[in-house]
C-alpha positions in Angstrom: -80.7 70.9 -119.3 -78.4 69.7 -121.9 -78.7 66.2 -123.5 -76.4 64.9 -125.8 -76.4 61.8 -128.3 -73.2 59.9 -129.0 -72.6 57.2 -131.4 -69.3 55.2 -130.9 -67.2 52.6 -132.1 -69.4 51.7 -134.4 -68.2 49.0 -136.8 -70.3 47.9 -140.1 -69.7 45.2 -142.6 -71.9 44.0 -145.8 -70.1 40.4 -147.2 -66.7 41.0 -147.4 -67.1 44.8 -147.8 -66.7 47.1 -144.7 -68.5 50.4 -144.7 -67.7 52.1 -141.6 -65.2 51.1 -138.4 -64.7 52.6 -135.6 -66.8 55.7 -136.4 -67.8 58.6 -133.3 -70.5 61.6 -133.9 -71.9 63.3 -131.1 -74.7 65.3 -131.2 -75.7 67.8 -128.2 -79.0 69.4 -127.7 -78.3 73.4 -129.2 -76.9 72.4 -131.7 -77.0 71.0 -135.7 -74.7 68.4 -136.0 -74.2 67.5 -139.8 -72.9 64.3 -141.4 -71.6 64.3 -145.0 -70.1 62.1 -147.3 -70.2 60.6 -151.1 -72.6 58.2 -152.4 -72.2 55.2 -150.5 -70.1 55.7 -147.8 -72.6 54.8 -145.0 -74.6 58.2 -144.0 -78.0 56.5 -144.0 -76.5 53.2 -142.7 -75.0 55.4 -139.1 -78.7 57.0 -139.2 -80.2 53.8 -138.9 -78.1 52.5 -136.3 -78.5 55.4 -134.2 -82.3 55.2 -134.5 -82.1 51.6 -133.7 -83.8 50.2 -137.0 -79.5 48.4 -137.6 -78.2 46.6 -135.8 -74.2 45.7 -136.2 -71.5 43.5 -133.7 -69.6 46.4 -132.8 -71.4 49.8 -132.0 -72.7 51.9 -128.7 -75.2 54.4 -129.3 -75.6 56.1 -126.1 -77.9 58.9 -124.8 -76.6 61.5 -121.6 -74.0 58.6 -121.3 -76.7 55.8 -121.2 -76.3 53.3 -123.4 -79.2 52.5 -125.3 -79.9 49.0 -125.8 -83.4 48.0 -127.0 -84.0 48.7 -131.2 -86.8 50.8 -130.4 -86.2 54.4 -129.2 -88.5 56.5 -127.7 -90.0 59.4 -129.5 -89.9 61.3 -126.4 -86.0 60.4 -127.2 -85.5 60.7 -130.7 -87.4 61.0 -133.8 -86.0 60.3 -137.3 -86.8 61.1 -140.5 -86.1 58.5 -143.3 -86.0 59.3 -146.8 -89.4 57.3 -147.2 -92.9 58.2 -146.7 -94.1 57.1 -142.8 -97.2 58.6 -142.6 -100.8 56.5 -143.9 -102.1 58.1 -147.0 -105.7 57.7 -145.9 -105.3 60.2 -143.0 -106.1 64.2 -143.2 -103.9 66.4 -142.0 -106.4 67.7 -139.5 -106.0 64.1 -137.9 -102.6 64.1 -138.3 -101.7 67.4 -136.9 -103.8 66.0 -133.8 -102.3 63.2 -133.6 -98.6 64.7 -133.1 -100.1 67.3 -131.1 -98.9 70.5 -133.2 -100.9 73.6 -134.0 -101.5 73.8 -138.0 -101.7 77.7 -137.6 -98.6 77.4 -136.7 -97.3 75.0 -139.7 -98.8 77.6 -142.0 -97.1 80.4 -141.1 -94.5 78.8 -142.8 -96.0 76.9 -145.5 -99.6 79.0 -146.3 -99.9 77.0 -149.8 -100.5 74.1 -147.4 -103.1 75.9 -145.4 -105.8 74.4 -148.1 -105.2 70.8 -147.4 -106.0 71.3 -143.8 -109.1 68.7 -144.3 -108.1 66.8 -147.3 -106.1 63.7 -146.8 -102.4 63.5 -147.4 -102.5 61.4 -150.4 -104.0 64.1 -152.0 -101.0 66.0 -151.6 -98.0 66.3 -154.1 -95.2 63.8 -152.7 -93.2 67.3 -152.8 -96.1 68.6 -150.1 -96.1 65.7 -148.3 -92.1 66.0 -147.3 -93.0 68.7 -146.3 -95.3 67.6 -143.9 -93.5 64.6 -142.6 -90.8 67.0 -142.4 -92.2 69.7 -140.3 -93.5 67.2 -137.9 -90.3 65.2 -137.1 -88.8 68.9 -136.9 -91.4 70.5 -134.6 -92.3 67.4 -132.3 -91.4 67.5 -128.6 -88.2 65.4 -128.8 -85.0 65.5 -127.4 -82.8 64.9 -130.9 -84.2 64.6 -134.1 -82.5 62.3 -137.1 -83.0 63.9 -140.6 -81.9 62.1 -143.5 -82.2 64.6 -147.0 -84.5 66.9 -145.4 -83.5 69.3 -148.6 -84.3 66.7 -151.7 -87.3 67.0 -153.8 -88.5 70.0 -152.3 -88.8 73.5 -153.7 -86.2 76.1 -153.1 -88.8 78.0 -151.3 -89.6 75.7 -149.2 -86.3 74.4 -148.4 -85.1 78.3 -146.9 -88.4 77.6 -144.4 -87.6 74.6 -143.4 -84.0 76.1 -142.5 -85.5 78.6 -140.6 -87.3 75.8 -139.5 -84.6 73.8 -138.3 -82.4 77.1 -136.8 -85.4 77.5 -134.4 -86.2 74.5 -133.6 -82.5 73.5 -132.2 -83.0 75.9 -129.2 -85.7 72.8 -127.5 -83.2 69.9 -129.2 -80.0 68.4 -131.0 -80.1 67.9 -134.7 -78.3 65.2 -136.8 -78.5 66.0 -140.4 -77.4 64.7 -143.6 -78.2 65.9 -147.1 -76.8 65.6 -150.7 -77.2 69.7 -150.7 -74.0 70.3 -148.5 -74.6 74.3 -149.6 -77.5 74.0 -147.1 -76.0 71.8 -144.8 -72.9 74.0 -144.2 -74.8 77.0 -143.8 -76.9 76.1 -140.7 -74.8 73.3 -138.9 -72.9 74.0 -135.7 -70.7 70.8 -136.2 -70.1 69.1 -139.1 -68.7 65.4 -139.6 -67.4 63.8 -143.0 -67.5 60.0 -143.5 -64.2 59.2 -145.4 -62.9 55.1 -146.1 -65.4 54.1 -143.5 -64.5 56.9 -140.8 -66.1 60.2 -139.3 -63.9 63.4 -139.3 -65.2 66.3 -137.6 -64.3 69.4 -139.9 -63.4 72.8 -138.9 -63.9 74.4 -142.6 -64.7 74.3 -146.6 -60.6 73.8 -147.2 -61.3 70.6 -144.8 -64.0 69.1 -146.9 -61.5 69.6 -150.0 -58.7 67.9 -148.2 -61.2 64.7 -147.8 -62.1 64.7 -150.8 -65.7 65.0 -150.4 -65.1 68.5 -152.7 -62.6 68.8 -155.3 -62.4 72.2 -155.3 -64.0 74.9 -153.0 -66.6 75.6 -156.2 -67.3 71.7 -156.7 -70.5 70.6 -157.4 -72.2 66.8 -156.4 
């Protein structure tokens, strides 16, 4: 069955500055759905309202055309990824990987430098393993959509073409919302693709539309 995610009519304002009005993204399960944008132009902000943890006037987040009014979501729902640490240091991956209910043979058949930790606890980990982890079990989880905020950052290159493989499989059991500053990535693996420009989403249909909103200069632009 397909579920899809829709976040509409959103409307965001900090003081006298607004960041994002009247903005739609939908997100079916199947699928990638990306969202881009420049520094400070409200990707992490629409994350957080579709995960509940923001709250604004003006905004209906709605799930299979059911609006979704408590803050909390279920993870059974969605599960989100923030760009900070959520799991307790003092825990071992063992526990953890229990916990979520996930097979660690299977987490190292991907990542087999990890496969040494299995016992140790994750603040022995380099905060570059430890993404991975926190990654990997937003990722893998069963959930309907998944929310991933920089997925790509401060993780080897190695490691970031597994977690796209990663990702790619994983939208076959449910939708994906991403955002990262690594658009390369992003582009590559995303069904749909949304830029935030002057406060409003545009779904894209190329590289020549992400020029045209400026989010690249040119088509060989870096960030």
């Amino acid at each position: 069955m397909k579920h899809t995610l829709e976040v509409d009519s959103v409307m965001l304002e900090f003081g006298s500055k607004r960041v994002l009005q009247d903005v739609y993204v939908k997100c079916e399960t199947g699928k990638i759905t990306a969202l881009l944008g420049r520094n400070g132009t409200g990707k992490t902000c629409l994350m957080n309202i579709t995960h509940g943890m923001l709250k604004t006037e003006n905004q209906s987040v709605r799930l299979d055309g059911k609006v979704l009014l408590k803050s909390r979501r279920s993870p059974s729902d969605i599960l989100y990824l923030t760009q900070l640490s959520y799991i307790p240091k003092s825990l071992s991956l063992k526990r953890i990987f229990k916990d979520f209910n996930l097979d660690f043979s299977v987490f190292v058949n991907e990542f087999p430098d990890l496969e040494k930790y299995y016992n140790e606890r994750i603040k022995n980990l380099s905060g570059g393993e430890r993404r991975i982890v926190e990654i990997y079990l937003i990722i893998a989880s069963n959930t309907r959509f998944c929310l991933l905020d920089e997925p790509f950052s401060h993780v080897m290159p190695i490691h970031v073409e597994a977690i796209k493989r990663l990702i790619i499989r994983e939208k076959e059991n449910k939708g994906i919302l991403i955002t990262d500053h690594m658009y390369e990535h992003i582009t590559e693996i995303c069904d749909d693709l949304y830029v935030i420009r002057n406060g409003k989403t545009h779904l894209t249909n190329d590289i020549k539309d992400l020029e045209a909103l400026g989010y690249l200069r040119t088509s060989n632009s870096e960030l």
